[in-house]
C-alpha positions in Angstrom: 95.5 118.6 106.8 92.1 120.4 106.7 90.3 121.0 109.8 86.7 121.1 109.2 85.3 122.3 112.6 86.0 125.0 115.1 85.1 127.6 117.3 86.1 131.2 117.9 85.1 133.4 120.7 82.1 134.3 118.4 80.9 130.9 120.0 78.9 130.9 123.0 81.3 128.2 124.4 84.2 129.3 122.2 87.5 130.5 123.8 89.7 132.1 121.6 89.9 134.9 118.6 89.8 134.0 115.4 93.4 135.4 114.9 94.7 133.1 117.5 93.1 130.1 115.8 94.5 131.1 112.4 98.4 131.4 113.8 98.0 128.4 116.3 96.7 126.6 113.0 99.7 127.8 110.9 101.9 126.9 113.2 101.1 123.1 113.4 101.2 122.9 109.8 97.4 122.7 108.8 96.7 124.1 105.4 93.1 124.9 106.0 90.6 125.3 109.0 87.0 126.2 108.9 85.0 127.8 111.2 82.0 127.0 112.3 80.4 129.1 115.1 77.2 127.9 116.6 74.0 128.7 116.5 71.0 126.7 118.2 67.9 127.4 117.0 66.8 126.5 120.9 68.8 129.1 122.2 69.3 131.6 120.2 67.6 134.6 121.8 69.1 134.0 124.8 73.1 133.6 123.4 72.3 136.6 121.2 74.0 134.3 118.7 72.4 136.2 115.5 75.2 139.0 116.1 77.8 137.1 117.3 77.5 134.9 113.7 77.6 138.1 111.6 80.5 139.1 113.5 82.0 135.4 113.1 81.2 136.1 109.1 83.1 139.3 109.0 85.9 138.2 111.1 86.6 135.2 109.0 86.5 137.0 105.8 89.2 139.5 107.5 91.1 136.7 107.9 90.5 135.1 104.6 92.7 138.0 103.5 95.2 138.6 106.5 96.2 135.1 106.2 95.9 134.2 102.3 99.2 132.2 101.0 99.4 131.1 104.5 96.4 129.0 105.5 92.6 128.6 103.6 90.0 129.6 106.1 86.7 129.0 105.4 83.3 130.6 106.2 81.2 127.9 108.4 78.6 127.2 110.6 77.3 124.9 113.2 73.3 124.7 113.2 71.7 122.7 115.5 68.0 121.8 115.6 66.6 123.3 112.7 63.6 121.8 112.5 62.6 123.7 115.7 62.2 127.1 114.3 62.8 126.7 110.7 61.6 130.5 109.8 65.2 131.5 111.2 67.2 128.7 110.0 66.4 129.9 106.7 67.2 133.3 107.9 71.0 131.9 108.9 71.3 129.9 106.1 71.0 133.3 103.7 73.3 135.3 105.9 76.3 134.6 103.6 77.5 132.0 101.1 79.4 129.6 103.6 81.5 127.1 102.5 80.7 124.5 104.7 77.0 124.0 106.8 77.3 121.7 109.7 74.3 120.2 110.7 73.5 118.6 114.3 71.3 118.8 117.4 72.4 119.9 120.9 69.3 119.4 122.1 66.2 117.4 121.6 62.4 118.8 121.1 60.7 115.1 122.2 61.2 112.9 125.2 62.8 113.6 129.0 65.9 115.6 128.6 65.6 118.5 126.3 69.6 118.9 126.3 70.8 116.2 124.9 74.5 116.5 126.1 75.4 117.9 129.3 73.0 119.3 131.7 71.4 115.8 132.6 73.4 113.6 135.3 73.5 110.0 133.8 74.3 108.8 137.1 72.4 105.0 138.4 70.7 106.9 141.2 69.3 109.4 139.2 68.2 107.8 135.6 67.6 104.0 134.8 68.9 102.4 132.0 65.9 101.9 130.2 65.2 105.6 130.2 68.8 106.8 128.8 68.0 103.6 126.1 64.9 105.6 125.8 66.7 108.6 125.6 68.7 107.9 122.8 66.2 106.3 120.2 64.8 109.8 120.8 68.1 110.9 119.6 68.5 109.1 116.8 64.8 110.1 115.5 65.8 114.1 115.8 69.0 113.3 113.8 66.8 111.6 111.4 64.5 114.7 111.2 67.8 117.5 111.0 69.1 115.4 107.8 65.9 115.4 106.0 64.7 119.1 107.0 67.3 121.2 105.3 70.2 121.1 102.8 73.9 120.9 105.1 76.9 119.9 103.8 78.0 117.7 107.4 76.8 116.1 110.2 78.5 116.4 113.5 79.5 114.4 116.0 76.5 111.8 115.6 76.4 109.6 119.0 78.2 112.5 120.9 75.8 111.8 123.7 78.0 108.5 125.0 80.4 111.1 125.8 78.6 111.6 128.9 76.2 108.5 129.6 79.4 105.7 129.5 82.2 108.2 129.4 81.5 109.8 132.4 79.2 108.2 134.4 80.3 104.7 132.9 77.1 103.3 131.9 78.1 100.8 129.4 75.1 101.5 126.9 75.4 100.2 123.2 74.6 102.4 120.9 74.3 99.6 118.5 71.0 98.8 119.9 69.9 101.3 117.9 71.5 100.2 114.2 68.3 100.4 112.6 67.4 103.9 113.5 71.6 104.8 112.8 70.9 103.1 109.4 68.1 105.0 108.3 70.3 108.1 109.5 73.1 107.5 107.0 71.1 106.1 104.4 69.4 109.7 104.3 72.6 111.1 104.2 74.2 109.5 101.0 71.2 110.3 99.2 71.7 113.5 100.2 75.0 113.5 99.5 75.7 115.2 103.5 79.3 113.9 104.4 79.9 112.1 108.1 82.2 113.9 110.4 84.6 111.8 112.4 84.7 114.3 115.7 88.1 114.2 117.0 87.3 115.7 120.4 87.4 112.8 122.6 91.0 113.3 122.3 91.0 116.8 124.0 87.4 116.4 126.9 89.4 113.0 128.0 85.6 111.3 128.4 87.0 107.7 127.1 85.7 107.8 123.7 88.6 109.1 121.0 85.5 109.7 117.9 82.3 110.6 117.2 80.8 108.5 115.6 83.5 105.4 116.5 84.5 102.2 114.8 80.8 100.7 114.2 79.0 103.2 113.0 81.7 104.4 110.4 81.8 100.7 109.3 78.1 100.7 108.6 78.5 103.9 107.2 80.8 102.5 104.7 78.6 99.2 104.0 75.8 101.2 103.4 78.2 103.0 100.3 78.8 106.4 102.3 82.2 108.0 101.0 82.2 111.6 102.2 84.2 111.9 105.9 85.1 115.4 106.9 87.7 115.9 109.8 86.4 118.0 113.0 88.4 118.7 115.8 85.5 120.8 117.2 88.5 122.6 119.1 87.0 125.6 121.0 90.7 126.8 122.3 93.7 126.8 120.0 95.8 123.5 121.5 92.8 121.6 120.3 93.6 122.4 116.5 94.0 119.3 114.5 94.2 116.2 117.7 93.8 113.4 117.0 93.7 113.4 112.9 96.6 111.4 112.7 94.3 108.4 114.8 91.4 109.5 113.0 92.7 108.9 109.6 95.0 105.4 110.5 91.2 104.1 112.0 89.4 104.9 108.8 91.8 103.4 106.4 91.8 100.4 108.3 87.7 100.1 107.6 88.4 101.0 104.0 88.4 104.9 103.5 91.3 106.2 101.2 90.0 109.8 101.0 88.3 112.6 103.7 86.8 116.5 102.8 86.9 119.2 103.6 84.0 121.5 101.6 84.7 124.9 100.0 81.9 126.9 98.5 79.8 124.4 99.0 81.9 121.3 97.5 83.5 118.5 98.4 87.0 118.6 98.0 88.5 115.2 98.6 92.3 114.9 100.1 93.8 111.6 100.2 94.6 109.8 103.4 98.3 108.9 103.7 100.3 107.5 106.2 
């Protein structure tokens, strides 16, 4: 089992050392993990994220070699919104040789909300319907503009937003409304060749929805002829590691899939999906 997406303490939101990771991930028999700190180019200044990612680069190749024979760790990193200062993106991007890039937005640059994922209350009272529909072609369009700005090897957790606007508050919005925007977004992607990350962390925040994306957009996904699926538990404390994969694998065979990734050194390495 290869777990494509975690955080360490060198996260802003991140709880635990990368050592803890690494024995917690040992210990549940996972034979490879990488991490993937974040940094936001919205917020970077203010998380002083530039030296907590070149300490999350040298602690991971420290453990590269503490734990070698033992578990493959590899050298990641979540980037979210790129195109907003792309002079520093760049900057990240030649920091190191990572093995896997994740690409995604926590925030938006157009529209209402400029977080896209927590700060906003999604209760009735406060926002209509038609704004959060609103809301999430806006989205959709800054997805669309992160997968065609730079070169990443994954995108995360596309239509993490329902985790708040129906999982908590309950709104009962389809995404779907929005296939033709979802379909240009993976379209870009298999020409790029970025592989589609099946988030597993609706299994762990308990908001009602187990993936991200879910069932309909991974079957588009696979209409369209996408094949690359990394695995991301996007676990920020050590429990976290792996939930949910065994779920996550059982609903993507059942659309079709065979095989997931994980990336090293830039390339997909493709592990079958067994029972």
């Amino acid at each position: 089992m290869y777990d494509s997406h975690m955080h360490s303490k060198n996260s802003h939101d991140g709880k635990e050392t990368l050592d803890a990771l690494c024995q917690t991930a040992i210990e549940k028999g996972v034979k490879g993990i990488a991490v993937t700190d974040h940094i936001d180019m919205h917020s970077y200044v203010r998380r002083n994220a530039w030296v907590t990612l070149k300490q999350s680069i040298a602690d991971i190749r420290e453990a590269r070699e503490k734990y070698k024979g033992q578990l493959e760790v590899f050298c990641g990193v979540e980037l979210g919104g790129f195109p907003y200062d792309r002079e520093m993106g760049e900057k990240v991007l030649a920091l190191t040789d990572y093995d896997v890039i994740i690409g995604t937005a926590h925030y938006i640059s157009r529209g209402r909300f400029a977080e896209a994922y927590s700060k906003e209350k999604y209760d009735r009272e406060s926002i209509s319907d038609e704004e959060i529909i609103a809301f999430l072609g806006d989205y959709f369009d800054e997805m669309l503009d992160i997968v065609e700005s730079f070169h990443f090897h994954t995108l995360a957790h596309l239509t993490c937003p329902l985790r708040y606007i129906n999982g908590i508050y309950h709104r009962g919005i389809d995404v779907m409304i929005y296939e033709d925007k979802i379909r240009l977004v993976l379209q870009k992607m298999i020409e790029k060749g970025i592989a589609l990350e099946v988030n597993t962390s609706g299994y762990s925040e308990k908001y009602g929805y187990m993936f991200y994306p879910d069932r309909e957009v991974l079957q588009l996904y696979k209409k369209l002829g996408g094949e690359l699926i990394t695995l991301g538990s996007d676990a920020h404390v050590c429990k976290n590691i792996g939930m949910g994969f065994d779920a996550a694998k059982k609903l993507l065979k059942s659309i079709g899939f065979d095989e997931y990734c994980y990336f090293e050194k830039g390339q997909a390495k493709r592990v079958a999906i067994t029972e």
